[in-house]
C-alpha positions in Angstrom: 88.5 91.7 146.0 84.8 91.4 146.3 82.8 88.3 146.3 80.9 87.6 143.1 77.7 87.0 142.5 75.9 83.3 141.6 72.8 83.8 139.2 70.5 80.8 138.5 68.2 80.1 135.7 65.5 77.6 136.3 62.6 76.9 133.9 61.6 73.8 131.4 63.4 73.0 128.8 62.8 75.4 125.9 62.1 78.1 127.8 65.2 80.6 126.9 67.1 79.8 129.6 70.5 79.5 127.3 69.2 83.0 125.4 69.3 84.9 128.6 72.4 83.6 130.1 74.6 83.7 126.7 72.8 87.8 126.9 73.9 88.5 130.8 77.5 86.5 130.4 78.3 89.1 127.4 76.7 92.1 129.6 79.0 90.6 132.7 82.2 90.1 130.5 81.9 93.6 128.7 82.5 94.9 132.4 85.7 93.0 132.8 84.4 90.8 135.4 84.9 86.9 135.1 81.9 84.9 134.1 81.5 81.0 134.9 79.2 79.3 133.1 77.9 76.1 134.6 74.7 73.7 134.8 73.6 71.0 136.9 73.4 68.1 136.8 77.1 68.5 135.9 79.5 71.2 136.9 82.3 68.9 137.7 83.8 65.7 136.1 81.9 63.6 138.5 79.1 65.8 138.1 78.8 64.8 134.7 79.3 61.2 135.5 76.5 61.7 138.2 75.1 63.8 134.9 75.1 60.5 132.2 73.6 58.2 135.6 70.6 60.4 136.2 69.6 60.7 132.4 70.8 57.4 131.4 69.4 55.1 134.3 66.4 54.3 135.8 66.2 54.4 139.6 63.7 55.0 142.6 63.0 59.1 143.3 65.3 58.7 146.6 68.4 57.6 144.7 67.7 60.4 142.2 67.4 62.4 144.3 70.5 61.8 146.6 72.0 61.6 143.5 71.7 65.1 142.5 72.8 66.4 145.7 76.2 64.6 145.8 76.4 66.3 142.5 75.2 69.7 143.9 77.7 69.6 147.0 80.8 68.6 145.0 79.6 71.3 142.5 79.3 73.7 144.9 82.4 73.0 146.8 84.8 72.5 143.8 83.3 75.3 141.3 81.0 77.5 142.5 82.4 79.2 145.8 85.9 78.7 144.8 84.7 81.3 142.1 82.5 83.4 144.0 86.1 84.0 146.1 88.1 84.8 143.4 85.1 87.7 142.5 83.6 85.8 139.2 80.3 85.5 138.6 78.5 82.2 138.7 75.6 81.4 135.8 74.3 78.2 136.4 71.2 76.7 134.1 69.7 74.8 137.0 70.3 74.6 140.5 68.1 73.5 144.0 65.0 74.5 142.9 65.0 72.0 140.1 65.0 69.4 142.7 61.9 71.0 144.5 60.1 71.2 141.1 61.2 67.7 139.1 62.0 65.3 142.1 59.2 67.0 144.3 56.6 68.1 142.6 57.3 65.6 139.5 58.0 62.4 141.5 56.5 62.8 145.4 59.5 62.9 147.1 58.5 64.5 150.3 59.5 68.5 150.5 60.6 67.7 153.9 63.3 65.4 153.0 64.9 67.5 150.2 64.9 70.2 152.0 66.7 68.2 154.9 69.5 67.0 152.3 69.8 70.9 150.8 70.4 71.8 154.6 72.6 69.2 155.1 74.7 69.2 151.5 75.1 72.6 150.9 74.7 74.3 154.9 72.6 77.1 154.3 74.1 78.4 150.8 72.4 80.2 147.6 72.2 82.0 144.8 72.3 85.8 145.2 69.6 85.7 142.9 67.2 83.0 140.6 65.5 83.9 137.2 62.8 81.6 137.0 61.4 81.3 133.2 57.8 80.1 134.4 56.0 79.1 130.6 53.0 77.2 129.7 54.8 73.4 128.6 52.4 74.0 125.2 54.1 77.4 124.3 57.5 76.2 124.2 56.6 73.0 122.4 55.8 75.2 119.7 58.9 77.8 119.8 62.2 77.6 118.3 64.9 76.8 120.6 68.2 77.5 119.6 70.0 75.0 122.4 67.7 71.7 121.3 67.5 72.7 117.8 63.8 72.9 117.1 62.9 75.2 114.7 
């Protein structure tokens, strides 16, 4: 059997991220393939215990950080290739480059260290591909969104 594939979807929230991947898991599953849909933070029961830390709790940008990798690598290990070997697909809303934009680029943590913990966590693996929904924050303030309910 061949390996599948592992899409992600980054992008702010709002930006139709749910849309496209409710669109390319019907297009997937229509061609009798196996779709797993996923998200991070989450993914895995202790991902979403990781999940209700990280929105619920304050903490420094390292812990946060470290925080969402231990996520990402039981993720990973426990969901994501175990799938990928069996031939499914893999949709995840979110994935490493969240981490470069929000922990990075949001709250100075230093590129060099995440990119040290993604070496170290997940040992050189990625998606096959990443659809990155780049919108101006003011646009999708004023949109609908189906998945948070403004209308």
């Amino acid at each position: 059997m061949a390996r599948g594939r592992f899409i992600t979807f980054e992008g702010i929230d709002g930006a139709g991220k749910t849309t496209q991947i409710d669109a390319l898991e019907r297009l997937i599953q229509s061609a009798g393939i196996e779709v797993v849909r996923t998200r991070e933070p989450g993914g895995t029961p202790l991902g979403e215990k990781i999940r209700g830390l990280l929105l619920g709790d304050d903490m420094t940008p390292r812990t946060e950080t470290l925080l969402f990798f231990a996520a990402r690598h039981e993720h990973v290990a426990k969901v994501i290739r175990p799938a990928l070997e069996r031939g499914a697909w893999v949709l995840s809303d979110r994935f490493t480059d969240a981490t470069y934009a929000y922990q990075t680029g949001g709250k100075g943590m230093a590129g060099d260290d995440v990119e040290a913990l993604e070496a170290w966590t997940l040992d050189g693996f990625q998606p096959d591909v990443t659809v990155l929904f780049d919108l101006d924050p003011a646009v999708v303030r004023t949109a609908p969104c189906d998945s948070c309910g403004r209308r």
